[in-house]
TILODREN-619022 format. One record per residue (C-alpha): residue number from 1; residue in three letters; x, y, z. Coordinates in nm, 4 decimals. Layout:
+-----+-----+----------+----------+----------+
|   n | res |        u |        v |        w |
+-----+-----+----------+----------+----------+
| NUM | ALA |        X |        Y |        Z |
...
+-----+-----+----------+----------+----------+
This chain:
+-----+-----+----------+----------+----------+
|   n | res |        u |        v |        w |
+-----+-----+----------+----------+----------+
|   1 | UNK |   7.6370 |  11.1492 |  18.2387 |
|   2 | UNK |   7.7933 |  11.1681 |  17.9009 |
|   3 | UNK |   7.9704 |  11.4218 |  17.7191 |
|   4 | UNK |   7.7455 |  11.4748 |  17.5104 |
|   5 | UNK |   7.5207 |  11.5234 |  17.7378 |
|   6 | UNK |   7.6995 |  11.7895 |  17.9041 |
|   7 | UNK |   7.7664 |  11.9632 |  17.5762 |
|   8 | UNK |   7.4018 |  12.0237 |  17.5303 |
|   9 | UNK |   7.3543 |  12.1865 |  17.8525 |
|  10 | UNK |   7.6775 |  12.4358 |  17.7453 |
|  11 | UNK |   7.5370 |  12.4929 |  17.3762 |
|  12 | UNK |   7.4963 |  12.8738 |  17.3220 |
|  13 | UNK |   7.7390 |  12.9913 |  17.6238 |
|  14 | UNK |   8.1264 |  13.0291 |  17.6666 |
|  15 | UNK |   8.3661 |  12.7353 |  17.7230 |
|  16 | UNK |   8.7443 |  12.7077 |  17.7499 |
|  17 | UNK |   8.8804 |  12.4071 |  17.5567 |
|  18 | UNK |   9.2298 |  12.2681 |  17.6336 |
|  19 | UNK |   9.4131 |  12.1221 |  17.3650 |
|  20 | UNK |   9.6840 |  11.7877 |  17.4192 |
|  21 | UNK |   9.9191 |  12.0308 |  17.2332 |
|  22 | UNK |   9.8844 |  12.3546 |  17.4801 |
|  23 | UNK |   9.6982 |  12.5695 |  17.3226 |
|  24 | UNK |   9.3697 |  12.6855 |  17.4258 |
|  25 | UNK |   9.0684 |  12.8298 |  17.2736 |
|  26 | UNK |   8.7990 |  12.9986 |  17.4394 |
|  27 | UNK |   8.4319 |  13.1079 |  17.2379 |
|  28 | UNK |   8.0550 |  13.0192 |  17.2307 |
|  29 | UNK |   7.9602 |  12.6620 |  17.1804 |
|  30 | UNK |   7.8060 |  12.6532 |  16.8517 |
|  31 | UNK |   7.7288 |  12.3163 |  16.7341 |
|  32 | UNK |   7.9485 |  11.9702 |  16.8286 |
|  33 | UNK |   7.9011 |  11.6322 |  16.7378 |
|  34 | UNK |   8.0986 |  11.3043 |  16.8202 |
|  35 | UNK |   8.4041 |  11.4330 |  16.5689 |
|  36 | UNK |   8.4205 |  11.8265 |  16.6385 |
|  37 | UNK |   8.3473 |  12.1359 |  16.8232 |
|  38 | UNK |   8.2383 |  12.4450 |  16.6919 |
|  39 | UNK |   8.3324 |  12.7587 |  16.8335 |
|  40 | UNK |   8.2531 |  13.1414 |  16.7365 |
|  41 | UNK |   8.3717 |  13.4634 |  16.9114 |
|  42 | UNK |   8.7205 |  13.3277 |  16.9837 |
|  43 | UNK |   9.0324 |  13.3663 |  17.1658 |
|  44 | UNK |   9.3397 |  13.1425 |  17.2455 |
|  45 | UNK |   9.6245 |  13.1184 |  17.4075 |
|  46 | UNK |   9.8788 |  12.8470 |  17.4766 |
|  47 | UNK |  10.0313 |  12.6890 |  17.7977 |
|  48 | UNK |  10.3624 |  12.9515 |  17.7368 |
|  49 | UNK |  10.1133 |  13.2642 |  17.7665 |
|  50 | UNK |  10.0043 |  13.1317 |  18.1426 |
|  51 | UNK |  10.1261 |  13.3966 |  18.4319 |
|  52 | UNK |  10.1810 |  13.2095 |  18.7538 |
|  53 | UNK |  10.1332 |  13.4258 |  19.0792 |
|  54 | UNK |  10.2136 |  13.2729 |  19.4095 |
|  55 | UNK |   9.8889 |  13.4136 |  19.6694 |
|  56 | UNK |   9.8380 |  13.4482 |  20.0279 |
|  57 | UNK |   9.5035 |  13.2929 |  20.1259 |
|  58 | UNK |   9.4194 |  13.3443 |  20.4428 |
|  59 | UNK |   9.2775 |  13.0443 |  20.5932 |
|  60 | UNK |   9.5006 |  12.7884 |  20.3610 |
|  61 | UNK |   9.8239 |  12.9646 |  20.3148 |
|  62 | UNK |   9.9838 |  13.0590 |  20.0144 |
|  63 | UNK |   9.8644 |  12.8776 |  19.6547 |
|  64 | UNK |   9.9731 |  12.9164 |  19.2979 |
|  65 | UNK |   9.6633 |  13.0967 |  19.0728 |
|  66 | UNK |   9.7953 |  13.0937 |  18.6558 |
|  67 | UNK |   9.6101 |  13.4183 |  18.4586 |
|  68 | UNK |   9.6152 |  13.2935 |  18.0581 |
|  69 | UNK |   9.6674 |  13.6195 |  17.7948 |
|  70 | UNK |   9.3625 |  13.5813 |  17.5742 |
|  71 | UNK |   9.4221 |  13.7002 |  17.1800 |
|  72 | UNK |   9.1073 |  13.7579 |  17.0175 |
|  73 | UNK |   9.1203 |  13.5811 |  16.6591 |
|  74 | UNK |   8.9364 |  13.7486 |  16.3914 |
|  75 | UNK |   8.8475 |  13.4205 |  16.1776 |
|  76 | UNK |   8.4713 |  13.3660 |  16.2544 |
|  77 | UNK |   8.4876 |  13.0251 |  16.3799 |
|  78 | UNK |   8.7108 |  12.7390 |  16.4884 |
|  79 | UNK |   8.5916 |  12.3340 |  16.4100 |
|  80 | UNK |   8.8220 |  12.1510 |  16.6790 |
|  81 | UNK |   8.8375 |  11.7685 |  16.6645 |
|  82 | UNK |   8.7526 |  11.6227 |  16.9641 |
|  83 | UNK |   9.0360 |  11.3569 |  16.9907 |
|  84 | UNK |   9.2816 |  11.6554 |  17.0413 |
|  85 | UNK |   9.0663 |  11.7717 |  17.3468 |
|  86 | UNK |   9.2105 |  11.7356 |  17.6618 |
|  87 | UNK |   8.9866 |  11.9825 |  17.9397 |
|  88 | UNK |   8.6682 |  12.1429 |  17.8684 |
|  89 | UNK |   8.5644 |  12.4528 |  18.0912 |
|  90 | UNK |   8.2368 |  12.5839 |  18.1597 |
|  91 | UNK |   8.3870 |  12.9967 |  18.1191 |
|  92 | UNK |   8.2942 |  13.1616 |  18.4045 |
|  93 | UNK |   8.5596 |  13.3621 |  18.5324 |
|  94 | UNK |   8.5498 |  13.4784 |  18.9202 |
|  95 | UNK |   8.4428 |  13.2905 |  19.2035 |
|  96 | UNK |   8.2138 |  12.9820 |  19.1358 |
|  97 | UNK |   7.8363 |  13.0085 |  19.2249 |
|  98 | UNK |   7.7371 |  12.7841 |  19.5004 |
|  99 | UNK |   7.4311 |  12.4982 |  19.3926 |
+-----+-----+----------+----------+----------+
């Protein structure tokens, strides 16, 4: 499975990109092909911004989670070339629904 072919099945709902310069942008898929993303409804952050909390878990001891600081841009869309991508999230914050 390509990603392209994974980018169709996210079209129309919320992803978190990760950029190879730390920041991050988060909004709804719009449109991509093999040069760019397009996202609308955005926030970012950057690597600096991420909180990291040490937790107790009870079965597996303690782990690190990071919580990122999301700034809502007013600018109605983002075009981010893909060679700068690094990570690309499905966003779906909370615990992960089991298939």
């Amino acid at each position: 499975m390509g990603l392209e072919t994974e980018l169709k099945e996210l079209k129309g709902s919320e992803i978190a990109v990760i950029m190879n310069d730390g920041q991050a942008y988060r909004g709804i898929l719009k449109n991509f092909d093999k040069e760019v993303l397009i996202l609308e409804n955005i926030f970012e952050t950057s690597n600096e911004d991420v909180d990291w909390v040490e937790t107790k878990g009870q079965k597996k001891g303690p782990s690190i989670k990071g919580y990122m600081h999301w700034r809502r841009i007013t600018l109605p869309k983002v075009i981010i070339r893909n060679q700068m991508v690094l990570r690309i999230w499905p966003w779906a914050p909370g615990k992960p629904k089991k298939k």
